[in-house]
N, C-alpha and C positions, 0 to 999 in steps of 0.2 A: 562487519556487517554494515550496511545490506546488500544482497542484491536486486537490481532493478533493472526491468524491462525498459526500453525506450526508441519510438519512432522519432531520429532526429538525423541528420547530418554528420556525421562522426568528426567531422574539423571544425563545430559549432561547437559542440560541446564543454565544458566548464569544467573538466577533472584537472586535476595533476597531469595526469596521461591518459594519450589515446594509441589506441592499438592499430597498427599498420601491417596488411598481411604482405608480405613482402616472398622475395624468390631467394635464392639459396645466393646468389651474386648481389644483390640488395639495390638491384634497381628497379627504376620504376617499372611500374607495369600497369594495366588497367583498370580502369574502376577504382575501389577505393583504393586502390595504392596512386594510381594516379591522383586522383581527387586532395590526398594528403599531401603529394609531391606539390602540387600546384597552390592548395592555402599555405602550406609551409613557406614558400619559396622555393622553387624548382633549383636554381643552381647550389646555393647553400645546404640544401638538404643532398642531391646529389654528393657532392661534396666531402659530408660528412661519412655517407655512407659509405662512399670509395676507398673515405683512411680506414676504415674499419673493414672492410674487404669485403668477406663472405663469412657466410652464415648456415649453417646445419640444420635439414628438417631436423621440427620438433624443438628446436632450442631460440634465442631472442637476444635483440643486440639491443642498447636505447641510445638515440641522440635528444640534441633538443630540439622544442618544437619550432625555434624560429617567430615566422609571424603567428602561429596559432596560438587560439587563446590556451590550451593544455603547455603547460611548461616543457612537456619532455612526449617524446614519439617512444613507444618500444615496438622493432619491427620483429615479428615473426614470423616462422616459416611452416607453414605446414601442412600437410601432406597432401598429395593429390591421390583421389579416390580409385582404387583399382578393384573395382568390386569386392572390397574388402578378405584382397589376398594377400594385402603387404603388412601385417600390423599398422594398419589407418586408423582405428580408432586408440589404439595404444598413440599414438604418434600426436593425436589430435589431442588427445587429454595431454601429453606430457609439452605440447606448446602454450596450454594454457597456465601448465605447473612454471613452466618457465618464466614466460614472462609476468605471472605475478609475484613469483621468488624474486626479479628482479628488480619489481616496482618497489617489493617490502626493502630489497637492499639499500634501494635511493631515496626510501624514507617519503613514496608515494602516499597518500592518503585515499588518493580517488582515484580509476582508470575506467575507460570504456573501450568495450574490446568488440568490433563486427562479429558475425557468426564465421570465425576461421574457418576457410577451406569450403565455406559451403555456393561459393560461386565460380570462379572460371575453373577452380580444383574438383567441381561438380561430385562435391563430399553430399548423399541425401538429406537434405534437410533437418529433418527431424531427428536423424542419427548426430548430424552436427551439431545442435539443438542440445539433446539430451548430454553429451560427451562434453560440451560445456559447462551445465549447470553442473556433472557431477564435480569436473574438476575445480569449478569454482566454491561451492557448495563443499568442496572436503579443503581447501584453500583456509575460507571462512569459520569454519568451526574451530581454527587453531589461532585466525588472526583476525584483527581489524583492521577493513578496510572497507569502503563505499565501491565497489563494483557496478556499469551499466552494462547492460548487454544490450546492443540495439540489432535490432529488428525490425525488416521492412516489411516483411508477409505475412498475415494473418493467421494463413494458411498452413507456416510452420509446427504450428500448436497444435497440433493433433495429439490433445491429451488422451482422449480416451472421443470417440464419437457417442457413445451411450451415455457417458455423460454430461455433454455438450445438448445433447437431447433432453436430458434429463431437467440439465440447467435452465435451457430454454422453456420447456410446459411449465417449471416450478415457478421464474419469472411472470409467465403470463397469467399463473394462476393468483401469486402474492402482491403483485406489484401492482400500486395505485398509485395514477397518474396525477399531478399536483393540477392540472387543469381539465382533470376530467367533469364534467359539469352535472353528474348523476353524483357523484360523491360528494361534490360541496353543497347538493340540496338534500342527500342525507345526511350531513354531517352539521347540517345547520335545525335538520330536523330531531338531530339526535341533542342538540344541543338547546332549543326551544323543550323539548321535552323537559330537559333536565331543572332546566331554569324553574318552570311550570312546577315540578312535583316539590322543588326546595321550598319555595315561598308559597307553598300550598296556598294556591289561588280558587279559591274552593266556593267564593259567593257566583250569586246565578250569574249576575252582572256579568263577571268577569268570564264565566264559561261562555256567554254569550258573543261577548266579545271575542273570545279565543276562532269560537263557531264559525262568525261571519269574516275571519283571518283581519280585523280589527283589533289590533293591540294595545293599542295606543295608550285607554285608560288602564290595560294590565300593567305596563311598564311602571305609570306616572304612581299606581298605588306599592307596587313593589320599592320604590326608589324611594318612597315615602315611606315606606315599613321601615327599610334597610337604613335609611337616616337616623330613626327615631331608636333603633337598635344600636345602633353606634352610638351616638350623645348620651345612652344610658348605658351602655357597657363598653365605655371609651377608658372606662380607668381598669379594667377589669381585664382587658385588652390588652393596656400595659403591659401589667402584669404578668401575663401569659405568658407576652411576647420575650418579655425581661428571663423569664423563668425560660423557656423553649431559649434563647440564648445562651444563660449559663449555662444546660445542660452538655454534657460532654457527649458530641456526635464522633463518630469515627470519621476520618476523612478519607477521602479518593485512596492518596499514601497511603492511611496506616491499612486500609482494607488489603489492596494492593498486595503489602507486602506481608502481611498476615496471612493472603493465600500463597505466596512463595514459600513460607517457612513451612504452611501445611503439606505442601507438596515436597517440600523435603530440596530443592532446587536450588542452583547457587544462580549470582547473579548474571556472570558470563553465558550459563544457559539462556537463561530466562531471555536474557538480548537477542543472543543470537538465533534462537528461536524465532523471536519475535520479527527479527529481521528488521531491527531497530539500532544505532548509535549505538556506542558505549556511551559516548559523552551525554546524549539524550540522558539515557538512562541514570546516568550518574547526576543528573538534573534531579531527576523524580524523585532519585533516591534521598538528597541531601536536603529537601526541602519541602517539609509534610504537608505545607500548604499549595506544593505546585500542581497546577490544572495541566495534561497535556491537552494534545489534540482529540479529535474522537476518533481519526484514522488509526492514532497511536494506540490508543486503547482497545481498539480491534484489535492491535494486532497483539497485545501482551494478553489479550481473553484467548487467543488462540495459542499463544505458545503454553497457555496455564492450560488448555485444553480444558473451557468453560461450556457450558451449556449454554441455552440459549438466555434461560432465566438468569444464569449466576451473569452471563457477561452483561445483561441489562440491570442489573443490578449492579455491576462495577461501573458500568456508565453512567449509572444515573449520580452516584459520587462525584460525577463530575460535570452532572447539568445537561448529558444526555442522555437519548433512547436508542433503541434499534425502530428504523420506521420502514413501514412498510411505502413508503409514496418515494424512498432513495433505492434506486436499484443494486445499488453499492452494500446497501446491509443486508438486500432482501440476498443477493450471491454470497454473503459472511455466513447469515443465517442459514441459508441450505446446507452450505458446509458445516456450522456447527451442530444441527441436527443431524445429522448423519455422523459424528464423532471422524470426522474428517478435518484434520488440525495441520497439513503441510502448507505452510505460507507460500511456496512457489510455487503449489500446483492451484493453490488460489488466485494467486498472480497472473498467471496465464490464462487462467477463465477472465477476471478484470478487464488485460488486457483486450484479448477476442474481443469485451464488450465496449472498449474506449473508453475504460472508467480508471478511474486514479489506484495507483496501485498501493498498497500494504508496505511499509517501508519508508 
């Protein structure tokens, strides 16, 4: 784990390996096969592929990458779409079983593989789409590895349209805009409020002042109150403070994995669920004081299948919230109200939205 969506260049890329959709003779052809021949070095790559000959739909040969920054090319072959009268999606998953069997043989860690067959093989998108994630996705549940899938159409994402729908009014209804300028004057009014009712600001004076939006002598006698409260319960204070220190707080960790053990989950779940590292993971694990991210921790409230409460309440372990003004948590949150827990089909909403994906 994981897998990861990505709008990038495929001979840009920074894995171990990158995937080249190649012909059953192993030369070049257009598009990305072209595009790789060409960052690689066109004659050396040629070359290579020549001593290796040919190559069988459905299965994968690797050279190296030459000048690219991926150490090693694996080129696969697979299948052109015959309105799916020739076992093309059987064909299309076993290219992908392929050359990730052969990434694991050469002791890959990371690959990024185009959407095989879903261009000049005019495989339908979405079919190509799907038959990837599963093969990848049943790949993963047996092994580690960093997986990208890139993607140039937005359009392929046809998760469901009613949900996309759905996604969209829940957005427009949850989500507060960080410069919206009706929220920062309620929010400044909700926060004068509060100020007002603590320091119970109660003489006429002072309502007066509040009346005519004159503050001025409220502040100067609150700051004066709150001074004279401190210098007289400054040691008292200490003490608290000393006291609320020793006590023993659960941290991020032991919470954490105190809901793994509730649920009964070992740790290889829990990861590849989460669509998270092993080594991450193994971070968290060995060190009860470690903080991850708060991307990270989404994503282990959804492999825990948290509500909305329990997973703000595992973030808050760790110094954060779910906010409603990040549109990132407000599409986590839809999902976790809805007891809808698949990280990849969260990833693809994400995605659709150009927001950072889970993982």
């Amino acid at each position: 784990m994981p897998l990861l969506f990505l709008r990038q260049d495929i001979t840009k890329v920074k894995a171990d390996a990158i995937v080249n959709t190649s012909n059953t003779k192993l030369l070049q052809g257009s598009g990305t096969s072209r595009a790789v021949f060409l960052a690689a070095g066109e004659e050396q790559l040629t070359k290579a592929c020549t001593e290796i000959g040919e190559c069988e739909i459905g299965h994968a040969v690797i050279t190296p990458g030459f000048n690219l920054p991926a150490k090693y090319i694996i080129h696969v072959v697979g299948p052109i779409w015959m309105n799916g009268t020739a076992n093309e999606v059987e064909l299309l998953y076993k290219s992908y079983e392929s050359a990730l069997n052969l990434a694991k043989d050469n002791n890959i860690e990371s690959i990024a593989f185009p959407l095989i067959s879903a261009g000049n093989y005019k495989f339908p998108a979405e079919l190509a789409l799907s038959t990837a994630i599963d093969a990848i996705n049943d790949f993963l549940e047996k092994n580690d590895m960093t997986v990208y899938l890139l993607i140039y159409n937005k359009k392929v994402f046809e998760v469901s349209r009613n949900l996309s729908l759905s996604i969209s009014e829940y957005i427009d209804d949850k989500y507060v805009f960080d410069k919206d300028e009706s929220y920062d004057e309620l929010y400044e009014v909700r926060m004068n409020d509060a100020l007002l009712q603590k320091n119970k600001a109660n003489s006429n004076e002072d309502k007066n002042a509040v009346a005519k939006g004159d503050d001025t002598k409220l502040k100067y006698n609150i700051n004066n109150e709150c001074k004279d409260n401190n210098e007289n319960n400054s040691k008292d204070n200490k003490e608290t403070l000393k006291e609320i220190l020793n006590d023993k707080v659960e941290t991020f960790t032991e919470l954490l994995f105190r809901l793994i053990d509730e649920r009964s989950m070992s740790d290889v779940e829990v990861y590849r669920k989460a669509n998270i590292d092993r080594k991450l993971f193994s971070k968290i694990r060995s060190n009860v004081n470690y903080t991850p991210s708060k991307k990270t921790i989404l994503c282990l409230a959804i492999a825990l299948e948290l509500n909305v409460s329990q997973t703000n309440e595992l973030l808050m372990k760790a110094g954060y919230t779910l906010s409603e003004s990040s549109k990132l948590d407000v599409v986590v949150s839809y999902f976790l109200e809805r007891g809808k827990y698949n990280i990849l089909e969260i990833n693809e909403i994400l995605f659709e939205y150009d927001l950072p994906m889970l993982g």
